[in-house]
SEPASE-88453 format. One record per residue (C-alpha): residue number from 1; residue in three letters; x, y, z. Coordinates in nm, 2 decimals, always signed. Example, Ala and Ser with C-alpha at 12.3 -4.5 7.8 and 13.67 -1.06 7.14 Angstrom:
BEGIN
[1,'ALA',[+1.23,-0.45,+0.78]];
[2,'SER',[+1.37,-0.11,+0.71]];
end
This chain:
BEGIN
[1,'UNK',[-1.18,-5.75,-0.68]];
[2,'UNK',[-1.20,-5.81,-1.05]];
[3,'UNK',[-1.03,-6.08,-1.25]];
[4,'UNK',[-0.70,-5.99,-1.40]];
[5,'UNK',[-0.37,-6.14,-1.53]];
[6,'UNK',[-0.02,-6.10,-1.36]];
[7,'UNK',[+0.29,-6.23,-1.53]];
[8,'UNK',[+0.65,-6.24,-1.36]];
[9,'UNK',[+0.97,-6.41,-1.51]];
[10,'UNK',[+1.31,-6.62,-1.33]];
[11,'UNK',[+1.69,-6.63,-1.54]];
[12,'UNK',[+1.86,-6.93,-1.45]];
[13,'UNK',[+2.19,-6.93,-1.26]];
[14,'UNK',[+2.37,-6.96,-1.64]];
[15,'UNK',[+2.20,-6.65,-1.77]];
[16,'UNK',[+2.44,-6.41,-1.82]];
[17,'UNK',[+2.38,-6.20,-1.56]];
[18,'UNK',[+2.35,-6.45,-1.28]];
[19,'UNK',[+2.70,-6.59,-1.41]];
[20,'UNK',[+2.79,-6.20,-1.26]];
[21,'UNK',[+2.59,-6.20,-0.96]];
[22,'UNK',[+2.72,-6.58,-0.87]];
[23,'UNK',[+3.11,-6.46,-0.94]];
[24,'UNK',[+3.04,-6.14,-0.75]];
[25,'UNK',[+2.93,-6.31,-0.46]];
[26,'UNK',[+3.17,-6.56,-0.43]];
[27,'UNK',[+3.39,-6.27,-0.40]];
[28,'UNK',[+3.17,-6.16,-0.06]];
[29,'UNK',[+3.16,-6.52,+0.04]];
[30,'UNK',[+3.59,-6.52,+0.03]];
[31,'UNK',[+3.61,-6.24,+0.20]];
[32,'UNK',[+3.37,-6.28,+0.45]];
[33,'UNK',[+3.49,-6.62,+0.55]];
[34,'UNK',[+3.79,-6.49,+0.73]];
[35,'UNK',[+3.55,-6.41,+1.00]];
[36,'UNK',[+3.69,-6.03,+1.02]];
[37,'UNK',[+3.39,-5.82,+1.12]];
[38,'UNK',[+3.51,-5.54,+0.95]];
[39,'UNK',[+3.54,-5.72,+0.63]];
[40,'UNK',[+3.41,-5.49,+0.32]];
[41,'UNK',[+3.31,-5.60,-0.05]];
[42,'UNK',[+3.14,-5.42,-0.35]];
[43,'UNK',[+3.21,-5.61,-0.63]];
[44,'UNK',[+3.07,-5.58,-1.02]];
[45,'UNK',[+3.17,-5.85,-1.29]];
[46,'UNK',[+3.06,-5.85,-1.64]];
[47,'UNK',[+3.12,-6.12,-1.88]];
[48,'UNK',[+3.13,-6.13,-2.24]];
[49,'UNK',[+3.28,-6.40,-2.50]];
[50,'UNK',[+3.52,-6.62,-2.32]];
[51,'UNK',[+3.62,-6.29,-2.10]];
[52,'UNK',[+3.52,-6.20,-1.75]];
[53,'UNK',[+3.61,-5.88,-1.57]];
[54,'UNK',[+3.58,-5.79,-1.18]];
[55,'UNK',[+3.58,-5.45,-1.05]];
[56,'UNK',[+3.53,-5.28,-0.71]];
[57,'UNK',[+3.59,-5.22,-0.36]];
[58,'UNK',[+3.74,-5.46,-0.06]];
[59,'UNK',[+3.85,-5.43,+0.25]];
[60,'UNK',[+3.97,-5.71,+0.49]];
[61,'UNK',[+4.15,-6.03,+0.42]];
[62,'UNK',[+4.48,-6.04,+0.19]];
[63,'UNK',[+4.33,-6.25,-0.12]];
[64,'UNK',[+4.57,-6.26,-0.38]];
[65,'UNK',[+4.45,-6.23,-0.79]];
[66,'UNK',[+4.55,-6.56,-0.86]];
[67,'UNK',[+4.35,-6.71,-0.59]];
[68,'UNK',[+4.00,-6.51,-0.64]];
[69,'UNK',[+4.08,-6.55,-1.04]];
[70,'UNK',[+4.12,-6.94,-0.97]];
[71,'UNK',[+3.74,-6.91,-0.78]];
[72,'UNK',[+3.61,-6.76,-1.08]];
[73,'UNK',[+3.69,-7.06,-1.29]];
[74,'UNK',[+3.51,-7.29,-1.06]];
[75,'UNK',[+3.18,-7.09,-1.05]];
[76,'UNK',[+3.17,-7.11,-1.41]];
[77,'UNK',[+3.23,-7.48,-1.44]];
[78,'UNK',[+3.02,-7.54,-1.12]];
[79,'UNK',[+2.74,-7.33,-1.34]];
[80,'UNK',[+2.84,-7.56,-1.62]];
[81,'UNK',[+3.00,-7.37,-1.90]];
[82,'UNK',[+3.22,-7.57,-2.14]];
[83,'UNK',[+3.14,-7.40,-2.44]];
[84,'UNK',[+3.39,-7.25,-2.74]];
[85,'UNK',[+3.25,-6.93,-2.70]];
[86,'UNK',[+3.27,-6.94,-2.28]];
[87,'UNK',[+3.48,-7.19,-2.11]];
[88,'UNK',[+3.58,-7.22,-1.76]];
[89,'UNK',[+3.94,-7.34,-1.83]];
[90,'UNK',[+4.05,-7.10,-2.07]];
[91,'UNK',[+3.82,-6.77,-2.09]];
[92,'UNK',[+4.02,-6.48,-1.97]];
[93,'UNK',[+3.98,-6.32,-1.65]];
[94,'UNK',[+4.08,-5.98,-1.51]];
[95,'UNK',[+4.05,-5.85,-1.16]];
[96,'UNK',[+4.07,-5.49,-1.09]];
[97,'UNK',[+3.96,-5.48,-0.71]];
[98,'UNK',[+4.10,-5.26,-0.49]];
[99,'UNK',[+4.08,-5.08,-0.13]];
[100,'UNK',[+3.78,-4.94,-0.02]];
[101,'UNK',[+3.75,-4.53,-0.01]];
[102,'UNK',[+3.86,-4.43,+0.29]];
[103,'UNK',[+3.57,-4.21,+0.30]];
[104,'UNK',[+3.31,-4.46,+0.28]];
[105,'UNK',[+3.46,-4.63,+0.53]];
[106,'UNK',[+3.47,-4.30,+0.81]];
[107,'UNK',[+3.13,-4.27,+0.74]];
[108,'UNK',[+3.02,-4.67,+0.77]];
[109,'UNK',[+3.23,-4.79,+1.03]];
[110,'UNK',[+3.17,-4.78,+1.42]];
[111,'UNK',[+3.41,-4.59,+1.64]];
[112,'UNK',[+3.44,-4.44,+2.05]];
[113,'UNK',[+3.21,-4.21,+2.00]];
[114,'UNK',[+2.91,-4.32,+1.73]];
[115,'UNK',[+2.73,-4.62,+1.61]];
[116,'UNK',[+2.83,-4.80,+1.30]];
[117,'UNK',[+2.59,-4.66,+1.01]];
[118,'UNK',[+2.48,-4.77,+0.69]];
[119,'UNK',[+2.67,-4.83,+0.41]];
[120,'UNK',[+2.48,-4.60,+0.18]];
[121,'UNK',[+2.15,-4.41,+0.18]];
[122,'UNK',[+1.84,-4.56,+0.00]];
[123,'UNK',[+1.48,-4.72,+0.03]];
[124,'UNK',[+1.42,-5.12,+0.02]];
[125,'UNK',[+1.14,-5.31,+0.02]];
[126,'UNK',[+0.99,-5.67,+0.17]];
[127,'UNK',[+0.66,-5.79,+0.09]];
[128,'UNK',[+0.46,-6.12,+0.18]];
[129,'UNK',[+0.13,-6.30,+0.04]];
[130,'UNK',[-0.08,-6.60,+0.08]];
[131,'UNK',[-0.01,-6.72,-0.28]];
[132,'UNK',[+0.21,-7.02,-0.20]];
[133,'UNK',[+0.34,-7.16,+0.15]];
[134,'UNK',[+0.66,-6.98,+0.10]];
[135,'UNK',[+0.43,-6.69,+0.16]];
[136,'UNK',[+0.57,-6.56,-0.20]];
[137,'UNK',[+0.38,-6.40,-0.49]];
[138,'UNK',[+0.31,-6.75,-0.75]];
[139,'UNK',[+0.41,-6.62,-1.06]];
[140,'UNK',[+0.77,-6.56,-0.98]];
[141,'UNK',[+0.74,-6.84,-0.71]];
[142,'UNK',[+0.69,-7.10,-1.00]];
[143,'UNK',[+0.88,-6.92,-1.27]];
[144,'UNK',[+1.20,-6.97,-1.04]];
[145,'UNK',[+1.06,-7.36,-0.95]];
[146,'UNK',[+1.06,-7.44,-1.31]];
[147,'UNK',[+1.42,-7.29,-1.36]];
[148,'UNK',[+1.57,-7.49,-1.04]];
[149,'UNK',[+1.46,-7.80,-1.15]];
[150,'UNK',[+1.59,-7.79,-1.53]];
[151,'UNK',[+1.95,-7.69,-1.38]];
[152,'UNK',[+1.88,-7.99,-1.08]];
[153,'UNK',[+1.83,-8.22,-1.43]];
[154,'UNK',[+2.11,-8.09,-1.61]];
[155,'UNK',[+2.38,-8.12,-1.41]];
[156,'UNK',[+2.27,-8.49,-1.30]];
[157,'UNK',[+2.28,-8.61,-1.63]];
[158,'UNK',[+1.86,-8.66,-1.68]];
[159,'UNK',[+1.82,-8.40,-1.92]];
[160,'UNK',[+2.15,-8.40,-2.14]];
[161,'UNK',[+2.05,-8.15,-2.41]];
[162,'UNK',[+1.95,-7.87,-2.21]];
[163,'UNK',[+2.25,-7.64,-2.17]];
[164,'UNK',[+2.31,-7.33,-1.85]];
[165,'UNK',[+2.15,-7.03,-2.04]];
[166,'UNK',[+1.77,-7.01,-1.97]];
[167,'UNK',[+1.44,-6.83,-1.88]];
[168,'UNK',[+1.09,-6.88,-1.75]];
[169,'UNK',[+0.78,-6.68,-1.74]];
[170,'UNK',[+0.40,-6.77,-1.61]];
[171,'UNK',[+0.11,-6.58,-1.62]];
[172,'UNK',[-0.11,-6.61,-1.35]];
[173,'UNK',[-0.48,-6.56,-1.36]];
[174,'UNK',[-0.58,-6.39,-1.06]];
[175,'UNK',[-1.00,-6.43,-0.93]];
[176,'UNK',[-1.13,-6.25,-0.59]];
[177,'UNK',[-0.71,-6.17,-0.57]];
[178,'UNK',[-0.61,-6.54,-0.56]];
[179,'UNK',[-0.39,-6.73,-0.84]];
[180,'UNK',[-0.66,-6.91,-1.01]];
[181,'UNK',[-0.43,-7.07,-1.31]];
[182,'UNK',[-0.20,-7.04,-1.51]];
[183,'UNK',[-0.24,-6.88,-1.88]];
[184,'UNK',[+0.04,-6.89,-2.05]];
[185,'UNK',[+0.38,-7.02,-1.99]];
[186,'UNK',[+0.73,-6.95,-2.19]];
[187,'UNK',[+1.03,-7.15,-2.15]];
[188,'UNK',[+1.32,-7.05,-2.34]];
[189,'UNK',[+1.64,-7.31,-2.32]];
[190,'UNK',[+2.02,-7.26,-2.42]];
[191,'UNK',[+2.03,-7.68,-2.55]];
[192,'UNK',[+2.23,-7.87,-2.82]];
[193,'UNK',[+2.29,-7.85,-3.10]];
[194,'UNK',[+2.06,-8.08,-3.33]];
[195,'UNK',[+1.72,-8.04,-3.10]];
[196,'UNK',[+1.43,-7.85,-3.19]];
[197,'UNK',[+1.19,-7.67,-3.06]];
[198,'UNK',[+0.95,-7.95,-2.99]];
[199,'UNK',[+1.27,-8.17,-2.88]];
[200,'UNK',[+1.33,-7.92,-2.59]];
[201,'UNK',[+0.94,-7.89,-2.53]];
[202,'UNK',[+0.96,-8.21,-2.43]];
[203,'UNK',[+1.25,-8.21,-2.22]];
[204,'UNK',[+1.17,-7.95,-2.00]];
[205,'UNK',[+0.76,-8.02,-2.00]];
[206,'UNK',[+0.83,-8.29,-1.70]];
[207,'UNK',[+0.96,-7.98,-1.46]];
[208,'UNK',[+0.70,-7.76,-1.56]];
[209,'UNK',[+0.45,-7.98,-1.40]];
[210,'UNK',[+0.66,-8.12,-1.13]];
[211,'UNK',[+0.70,-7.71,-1.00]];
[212,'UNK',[+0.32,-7.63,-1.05]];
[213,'UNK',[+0.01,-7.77,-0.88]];
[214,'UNK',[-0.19,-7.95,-1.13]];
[215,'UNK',[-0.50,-7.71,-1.08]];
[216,'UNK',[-0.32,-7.42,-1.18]];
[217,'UNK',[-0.21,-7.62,-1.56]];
[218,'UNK',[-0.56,-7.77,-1.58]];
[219,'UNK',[-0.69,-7.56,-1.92]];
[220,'UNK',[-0.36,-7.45,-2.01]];
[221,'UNK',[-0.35,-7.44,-2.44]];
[222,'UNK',[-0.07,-7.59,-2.61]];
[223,'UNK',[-0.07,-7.29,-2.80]];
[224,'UNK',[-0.03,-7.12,-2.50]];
[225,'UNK',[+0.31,-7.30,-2.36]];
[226,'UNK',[+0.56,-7.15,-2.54]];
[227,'UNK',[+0.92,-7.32,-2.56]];
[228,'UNK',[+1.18,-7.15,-2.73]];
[229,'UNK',[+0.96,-6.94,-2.94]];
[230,'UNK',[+1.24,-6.82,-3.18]];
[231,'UNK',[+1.36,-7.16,-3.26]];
[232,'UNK',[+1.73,-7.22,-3.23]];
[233,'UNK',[+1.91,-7.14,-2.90]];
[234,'UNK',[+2.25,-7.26,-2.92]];
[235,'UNK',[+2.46,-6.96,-2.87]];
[236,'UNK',[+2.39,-6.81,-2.50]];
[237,'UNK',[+2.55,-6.77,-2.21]];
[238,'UNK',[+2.77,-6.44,-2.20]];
[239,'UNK',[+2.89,-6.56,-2.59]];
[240,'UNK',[+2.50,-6.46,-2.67]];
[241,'UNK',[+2.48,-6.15,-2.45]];
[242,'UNK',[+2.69,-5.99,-2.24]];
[243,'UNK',[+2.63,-6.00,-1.85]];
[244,'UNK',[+2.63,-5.76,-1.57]];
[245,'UNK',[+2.62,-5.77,-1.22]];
[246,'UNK',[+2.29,-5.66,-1.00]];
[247,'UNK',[+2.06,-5.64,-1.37]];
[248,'UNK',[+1.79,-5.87,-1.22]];
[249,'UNK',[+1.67,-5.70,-0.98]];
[250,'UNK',[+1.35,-5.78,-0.99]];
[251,'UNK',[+1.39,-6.15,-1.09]];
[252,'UNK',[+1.57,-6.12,-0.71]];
[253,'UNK',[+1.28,-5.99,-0.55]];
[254,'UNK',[+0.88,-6.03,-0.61]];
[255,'UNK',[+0.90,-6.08,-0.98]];
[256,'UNK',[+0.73,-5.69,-0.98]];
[257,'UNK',[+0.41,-5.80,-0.73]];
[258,'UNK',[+0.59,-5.54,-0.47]];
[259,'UNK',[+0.79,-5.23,-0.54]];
[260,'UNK',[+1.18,-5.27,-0.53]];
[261,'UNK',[+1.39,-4.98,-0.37]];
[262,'UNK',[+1.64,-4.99,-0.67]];
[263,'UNK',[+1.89,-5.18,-0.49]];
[264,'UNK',[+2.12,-5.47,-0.62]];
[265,'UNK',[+2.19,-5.76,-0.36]];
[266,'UNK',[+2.51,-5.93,-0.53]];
[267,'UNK',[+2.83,-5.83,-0.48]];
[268,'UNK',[+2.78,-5.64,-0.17]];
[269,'UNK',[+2.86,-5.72,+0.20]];
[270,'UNK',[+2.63,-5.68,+0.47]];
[271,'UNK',[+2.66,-5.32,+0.57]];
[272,'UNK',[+2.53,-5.24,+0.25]];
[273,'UNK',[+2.16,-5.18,+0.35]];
[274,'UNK',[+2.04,-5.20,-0.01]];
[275,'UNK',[+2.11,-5.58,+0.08]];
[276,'UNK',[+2.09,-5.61,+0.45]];
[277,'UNK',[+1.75,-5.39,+0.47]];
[278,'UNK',[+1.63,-5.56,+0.20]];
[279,'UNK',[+1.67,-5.91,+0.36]];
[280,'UNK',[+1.52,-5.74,+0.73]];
[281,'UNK',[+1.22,-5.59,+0.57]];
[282,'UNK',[+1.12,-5.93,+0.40]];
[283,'UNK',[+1.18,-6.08,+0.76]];
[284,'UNK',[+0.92,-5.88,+0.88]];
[285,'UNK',[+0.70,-5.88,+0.59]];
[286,'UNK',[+0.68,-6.24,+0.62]];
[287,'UNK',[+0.64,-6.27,+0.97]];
[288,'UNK',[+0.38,-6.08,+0.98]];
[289,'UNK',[+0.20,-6.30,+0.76]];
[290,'UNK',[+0.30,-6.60,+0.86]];
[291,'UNK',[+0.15,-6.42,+1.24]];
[292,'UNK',[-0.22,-6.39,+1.06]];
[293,'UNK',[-0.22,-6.00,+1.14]];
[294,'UNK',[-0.22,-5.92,+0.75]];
[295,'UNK',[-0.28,-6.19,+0.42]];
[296,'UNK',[-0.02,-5.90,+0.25]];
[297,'UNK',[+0.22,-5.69,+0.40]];
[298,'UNK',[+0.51,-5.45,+0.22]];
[299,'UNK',[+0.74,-5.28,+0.44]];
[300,'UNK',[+1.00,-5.05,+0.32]];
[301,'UNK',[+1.31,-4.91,+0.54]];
[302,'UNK',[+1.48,-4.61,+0.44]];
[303,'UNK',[+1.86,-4.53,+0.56]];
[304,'UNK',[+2.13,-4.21,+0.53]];
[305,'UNK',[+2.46,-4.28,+0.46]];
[306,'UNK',[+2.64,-4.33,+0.80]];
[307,'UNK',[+2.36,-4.31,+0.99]];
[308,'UNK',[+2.28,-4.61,+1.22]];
[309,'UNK',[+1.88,-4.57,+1.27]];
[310,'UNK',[+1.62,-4.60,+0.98]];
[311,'UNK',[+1.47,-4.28,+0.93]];
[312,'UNK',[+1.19,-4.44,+0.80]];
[313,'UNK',[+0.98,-4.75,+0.91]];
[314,'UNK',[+0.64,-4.83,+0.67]];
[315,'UNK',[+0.38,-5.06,+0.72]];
[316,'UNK',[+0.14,-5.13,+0.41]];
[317,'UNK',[-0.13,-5.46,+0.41]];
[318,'UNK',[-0.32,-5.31,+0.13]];
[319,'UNK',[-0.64,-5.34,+0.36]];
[320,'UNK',[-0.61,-5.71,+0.47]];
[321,'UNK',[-0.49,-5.65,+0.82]];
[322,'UNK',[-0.66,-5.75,+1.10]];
[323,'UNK',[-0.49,-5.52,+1.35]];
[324,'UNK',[-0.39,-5.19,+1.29]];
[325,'UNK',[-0.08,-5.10,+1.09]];
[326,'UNK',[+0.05,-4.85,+1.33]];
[327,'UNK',[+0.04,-5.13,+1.59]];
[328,'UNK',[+0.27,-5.35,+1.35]];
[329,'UNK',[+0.47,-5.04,+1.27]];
[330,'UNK',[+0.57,-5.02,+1.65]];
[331,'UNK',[+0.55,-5.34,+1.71]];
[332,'UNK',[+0.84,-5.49,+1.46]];
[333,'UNK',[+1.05,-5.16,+1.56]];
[334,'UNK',[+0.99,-5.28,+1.94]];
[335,'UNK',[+1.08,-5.65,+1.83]];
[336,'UNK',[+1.41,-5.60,+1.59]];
[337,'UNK',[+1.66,-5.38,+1.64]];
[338,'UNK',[+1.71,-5.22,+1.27]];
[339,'UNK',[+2.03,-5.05,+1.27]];
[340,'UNK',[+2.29,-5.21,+1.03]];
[341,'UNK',[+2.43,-5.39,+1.34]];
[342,'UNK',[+2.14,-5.50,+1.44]];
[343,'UNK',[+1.98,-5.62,+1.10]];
[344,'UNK',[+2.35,-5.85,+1.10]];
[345,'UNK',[+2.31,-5.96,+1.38]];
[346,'UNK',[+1.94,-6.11,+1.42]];
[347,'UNK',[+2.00,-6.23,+1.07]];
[348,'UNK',[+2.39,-6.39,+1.16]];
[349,'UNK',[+2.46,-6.17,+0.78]];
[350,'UNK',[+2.82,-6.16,+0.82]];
[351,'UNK',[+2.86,-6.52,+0.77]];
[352,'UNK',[+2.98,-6.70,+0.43]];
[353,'UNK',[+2.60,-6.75,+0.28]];
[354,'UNK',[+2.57,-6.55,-0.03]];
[355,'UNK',[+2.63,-6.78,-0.32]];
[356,'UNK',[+2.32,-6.97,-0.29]];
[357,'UNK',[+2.15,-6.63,-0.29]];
[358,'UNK',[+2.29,-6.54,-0.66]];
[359,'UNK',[+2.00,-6.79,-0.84]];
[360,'UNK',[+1.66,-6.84,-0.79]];
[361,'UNK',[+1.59,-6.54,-0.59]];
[362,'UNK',[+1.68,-6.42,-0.28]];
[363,'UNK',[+1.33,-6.46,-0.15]];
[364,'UNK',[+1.08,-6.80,-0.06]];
[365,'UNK',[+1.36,-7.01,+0.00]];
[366,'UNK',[+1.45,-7.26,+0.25]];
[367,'UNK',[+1.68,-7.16,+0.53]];
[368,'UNK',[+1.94,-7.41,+0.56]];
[369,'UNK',[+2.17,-7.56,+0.89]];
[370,'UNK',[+2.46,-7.37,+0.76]];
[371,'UNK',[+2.27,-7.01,+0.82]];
[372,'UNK',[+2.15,-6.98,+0.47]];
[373,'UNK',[+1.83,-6.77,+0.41]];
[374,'UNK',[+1.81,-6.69,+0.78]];
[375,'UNK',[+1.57,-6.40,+0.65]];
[376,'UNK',[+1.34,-6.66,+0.55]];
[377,'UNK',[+1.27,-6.78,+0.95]];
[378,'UNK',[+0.90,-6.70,+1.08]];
[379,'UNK',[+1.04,-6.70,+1.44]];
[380,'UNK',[+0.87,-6.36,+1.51]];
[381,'UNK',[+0.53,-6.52,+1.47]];
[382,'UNK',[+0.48,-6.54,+1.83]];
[383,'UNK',[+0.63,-6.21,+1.94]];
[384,'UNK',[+0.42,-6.02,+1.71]];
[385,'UNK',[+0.08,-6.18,+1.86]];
[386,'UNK',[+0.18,-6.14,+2.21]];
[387,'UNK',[+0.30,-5.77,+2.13]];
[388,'UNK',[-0.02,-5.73,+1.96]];
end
């Protein structure tokens, strides 16, 4: 395989956007957390200057405005925003959530005489590589590394002049289709007022190399590391750009190494497969891997609207399987039961866990005791070799 570049970037949690997907998610997590199975969220938030707006579709729970618009607040402080132009105490905030459409939910939910079926139709995509031991692609892997550890400084006091709003971006040089090193880096920082480019350089140089193995920075240029490449960066947040809900996609996902079904994650419950299927088809991916029966695997999953079963189930390993891919087609059908229900269930998605999921990615993390990134498990390693 010939040599060639491959460059993906991260948004950190006080990136506009993510200051949607975090609000939008609490909004699931509140919901969800009155343990009613039937529970129902699609929520969208966009922020601008010192305003916030929610819109969208619940079912479940009686939550009243004040309380969800008193929730919103916290995330934004939690995120860290104390800034004239977006403040957690005294932006304004609107909520315009309402019931869910009765027809979604005749088609969605279960009843006597059919199986509860998925939220919408659509395509989603998991995928799995070698690159790093969280079995994720290492450009976006880092990218997000970089990011977490910046915030982790921030908000503990060691690195007082960085500010929420910021983004990363490594390209990766790849050699016989394995990250050989990094070639360039940027890093652009939301920070105080006063600092330059070179001041924030050196703030955030430390967590670069903290979130990168030192083989893969050995040759990197200083010409090459880029740190706020416009100069100032004072304004940011949603007082430098407005945000949106479900806009980083692909920030969520492989940071572009796999194909994405078009899908946001935030904001939505469980029986949304765009999000549930999603989350099952990296499962699989990655357990397939982590089983040695593939160094890559993508799967994609395709639903109907109201329809329980897949109607589509596709194994790709890009040629490095070592059994054959109709095998591992059958074999994760046989293994995981991939109805909406089913998908919840194996995955225990109906639980309060989405927050954590709003920054960083949704994908390569750590599952936690509290059911966080259950997705994330490689508990099907065994199954798959004895099926196989």
């Amino acid at each position: 395989m010939r040599p060639y570049l491959f460059t993906s970037e991260s948004v950190s949690e006080g990136h506009p956007d993510k200051v949607c997907d975090r609000i939008s998610d609490m909004v699931v997590d509140t919901y969800l957390s009155s343990g009613d199975p039937q529970t129902r969220v699609a929520c969208e938030t966009l922020t601008t200057t010192n305003k916030v707006v929610l819109a969208g579709e619940v079912r479940g729970p009686s939550i009243s405005k004040d309380q969800i618009i008193s929730q919103v607040r916290d995330c934004i402080k939690d995120i860290g925003y104390e800034q004239d132009g977006f403040h957690w105490q005294n932006c304004d905030i609107q909520s315009f959530l309402h019931e869910q459409s009765s027809d979604i939910a005749m088609g969605v939910d279960s009843g006597s005489n059919k199986e509860e079926g998925a939220g919408d139709q659509g395509i989603m995509f998991g995928y799995a590589c070698l690159d790093t031991d969280s079995l994720m692609p290492a450009p976006i892997h880092y990218s997000h590394q970089i990011l977490r550890k910046m915030a982790q400084a921030r908000k503990d006091g060691s690195a007082p002049g960085l500010e929420p709003d910021s983004k990363s971006q490594v390209t990766m040089l790849y050699e016989n289709g394995k990250p050989s090193k990094v070639t360039s880096l940027v890093i652009s920082s939301q920070h105080k007022e006063g600092l330059s480019p070179s001041d924030v350089k050196e703030i955030v140089k430390p967590y670069v190399y903290e979130s990168i193995p030192n083989e893969l920075l050995e040759g990197l240029k200083d010409d090459e590391f880029y740190v706020n490449p416009t100069g100032n960066f004072v304004i940011g947040g949603p007082d430098g750009d407005s945000g949106l809900t479900g806009r980083k996609i692909i920030v969520d996902t492989y940071g572009g190494a796999a194909p994405h079904g078009g899908g946001a994650f935030s904001g939505k419950d469980p029986s949304k497969v765009d999000r549930s299927a999603a989350y099952a088809s990296r499962y699989l991916a990655k357990n397939i891997v982590a089983a040695n029966l593939a160094d890559e695997c993508t799967i994609q999953l395709s639903y109907a609207i109201g329809v329980s079963k897949p109607l589509s189930v596709y194994v790709n390993t890009n040629g490095t399987n070592k059994v054959d891919e109709q095998k591992i087609e059958k074999s994760v059908q046989d293994l995981f039961d991939l109805s909406p229900r089913g998908i919840r269930e194996h995955l225990k998605l109906t639980n309060a866990i989405y927050v954590p999921t709003s920054a960083y990615g949704h994908f390569g993390r750590e599952p936690t005791e509290q059911g966080h990134f259950t997705w994330e498990k490689t508990d099907l390693v065994d199954s798959l070799k004895n099926l196989l």
